[in-house]
C-alpha positions as CSV (number, residue, x, y, z in Angstrom):
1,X,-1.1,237.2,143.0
2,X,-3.1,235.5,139.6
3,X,-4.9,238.2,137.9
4,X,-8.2,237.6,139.1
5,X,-11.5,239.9,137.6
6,X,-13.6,241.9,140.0
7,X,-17.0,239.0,139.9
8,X,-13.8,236.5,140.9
9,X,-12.7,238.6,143.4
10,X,-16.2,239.2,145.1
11,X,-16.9,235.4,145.1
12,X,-13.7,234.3,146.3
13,X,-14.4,236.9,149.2
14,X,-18.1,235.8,149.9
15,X,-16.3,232.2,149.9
16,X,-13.8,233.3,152.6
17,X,-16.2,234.8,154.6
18,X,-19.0,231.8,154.4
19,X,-15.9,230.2,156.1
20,X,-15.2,231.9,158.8
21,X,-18.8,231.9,159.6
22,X,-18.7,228.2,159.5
23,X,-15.7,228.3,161.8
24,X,-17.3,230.3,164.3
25,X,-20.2,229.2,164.1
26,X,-20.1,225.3,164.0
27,X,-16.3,224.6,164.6
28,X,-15.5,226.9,167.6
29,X,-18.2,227.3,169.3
30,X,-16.0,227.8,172.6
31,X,-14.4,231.1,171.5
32,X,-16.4,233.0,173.6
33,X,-17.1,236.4,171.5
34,X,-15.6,238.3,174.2
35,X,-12.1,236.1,174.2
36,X,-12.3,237.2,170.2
37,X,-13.0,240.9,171.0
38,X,-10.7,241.3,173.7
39,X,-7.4,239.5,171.4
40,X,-8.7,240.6,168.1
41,X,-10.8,243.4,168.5
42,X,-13.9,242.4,166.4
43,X,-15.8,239.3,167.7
44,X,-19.4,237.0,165.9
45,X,-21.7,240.6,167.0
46,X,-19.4,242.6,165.1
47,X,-19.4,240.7,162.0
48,X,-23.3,240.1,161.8
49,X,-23.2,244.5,162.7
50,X,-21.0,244.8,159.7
51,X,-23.6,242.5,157.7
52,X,-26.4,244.6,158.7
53,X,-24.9,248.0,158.0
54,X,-23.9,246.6,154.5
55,X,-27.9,245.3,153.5
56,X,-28.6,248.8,154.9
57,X,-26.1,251.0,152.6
58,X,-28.0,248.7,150.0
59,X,-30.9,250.2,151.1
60,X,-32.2,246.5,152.7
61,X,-34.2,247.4,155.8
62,X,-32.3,244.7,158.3
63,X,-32.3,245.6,162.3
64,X,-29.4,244.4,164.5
65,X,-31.6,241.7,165.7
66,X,-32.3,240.4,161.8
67,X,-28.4,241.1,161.4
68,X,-27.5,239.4,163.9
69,X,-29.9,235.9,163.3
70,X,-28.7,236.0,159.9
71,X,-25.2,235.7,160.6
72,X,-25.7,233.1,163.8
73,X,-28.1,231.1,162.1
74,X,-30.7,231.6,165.3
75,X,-31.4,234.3,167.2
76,X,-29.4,236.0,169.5
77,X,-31.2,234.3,172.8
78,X,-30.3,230.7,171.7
79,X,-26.8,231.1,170.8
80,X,-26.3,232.4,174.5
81,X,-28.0,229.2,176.4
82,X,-26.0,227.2,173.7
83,X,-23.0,228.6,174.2
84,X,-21.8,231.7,176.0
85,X,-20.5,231.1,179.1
86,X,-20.2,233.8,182.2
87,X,-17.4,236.5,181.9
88,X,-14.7,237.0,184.7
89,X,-14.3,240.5,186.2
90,X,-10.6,240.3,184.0
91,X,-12.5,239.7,181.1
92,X,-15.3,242.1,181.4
93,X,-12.4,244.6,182.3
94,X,-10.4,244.0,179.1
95,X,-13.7,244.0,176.9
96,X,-14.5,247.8,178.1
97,X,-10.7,248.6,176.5
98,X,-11.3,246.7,173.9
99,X,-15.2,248.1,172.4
100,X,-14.1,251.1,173.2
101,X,-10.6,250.8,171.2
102,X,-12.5,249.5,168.5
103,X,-16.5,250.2,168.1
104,X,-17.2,253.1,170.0
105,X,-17.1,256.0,167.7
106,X,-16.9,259.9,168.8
C-alpha cells in the first residue's frame, strides 16, 4: 500500500463512501434494505444511524430522522413509496436474526 498521510487517507475514505451512497442510492435502488441487512448485516438505515451517531460524538445535534434524510437525500417516507417493496414472512424472519445479530446491543 503507497504511503498515504492521514488528510489523504480521510479524503480518500469520504470518496469511498460518497460512492457507495451513490450506489445505493441512485444505482440500486432494488436492493431492498432488508435483502442488504439480512446478507450483509448492515443495510442504507444503518449507514445514515452510523452518520448520525458520528455528527453527534462531534457534538452536531442530528436526530435519526435528519440522519437518516441526509444520507437518502429525502426523507424517510419518500424513499419507501419510491422504492421499498413488501417483505415476505422468510424475509421478515431472517431480518429478526439478522438486527438482532448485528444492532441490538445488551
Amino acid at each position: 500500500m503507497p504511503d498515504i498521510d492521514a488528510q489523504t487517507q480521510v479524503e480518500l475514505e469520504a470518496a469511498a463512501f460518497r460512492r457507495l451512497q451513490k450506489h445505493l442510492m441512485e444505482d440500486r435502488t432494488d436492493a431492498q434494505n432488508i435483502d442488504m441487512m439480512n446478507l450483509a448485516g448492515f443495510c442504507r438505515n444503518c449507514l445514515s444511524r452510523w452518520y448520525q451517531e458520528a455528527a453527534n460524538e462531534r457534538g452536531i445535534e442530528m436526530t435519526k430522522d435528519e440522519g437518516r434524510e441526509a444520507f437518502y437525500g429525502m426523507t424517510m417516507a419518500q424513499w419507501k413509496a419510491n422504492y421499498q417493496t413488501d417483505a415476505s414472512a422468510a424475509q421478515n424472519a431472517a431480518f429478526d436474526t439478522a438486527f438482532a445479530e448485528n444492532v441490538k446491543k445488551d
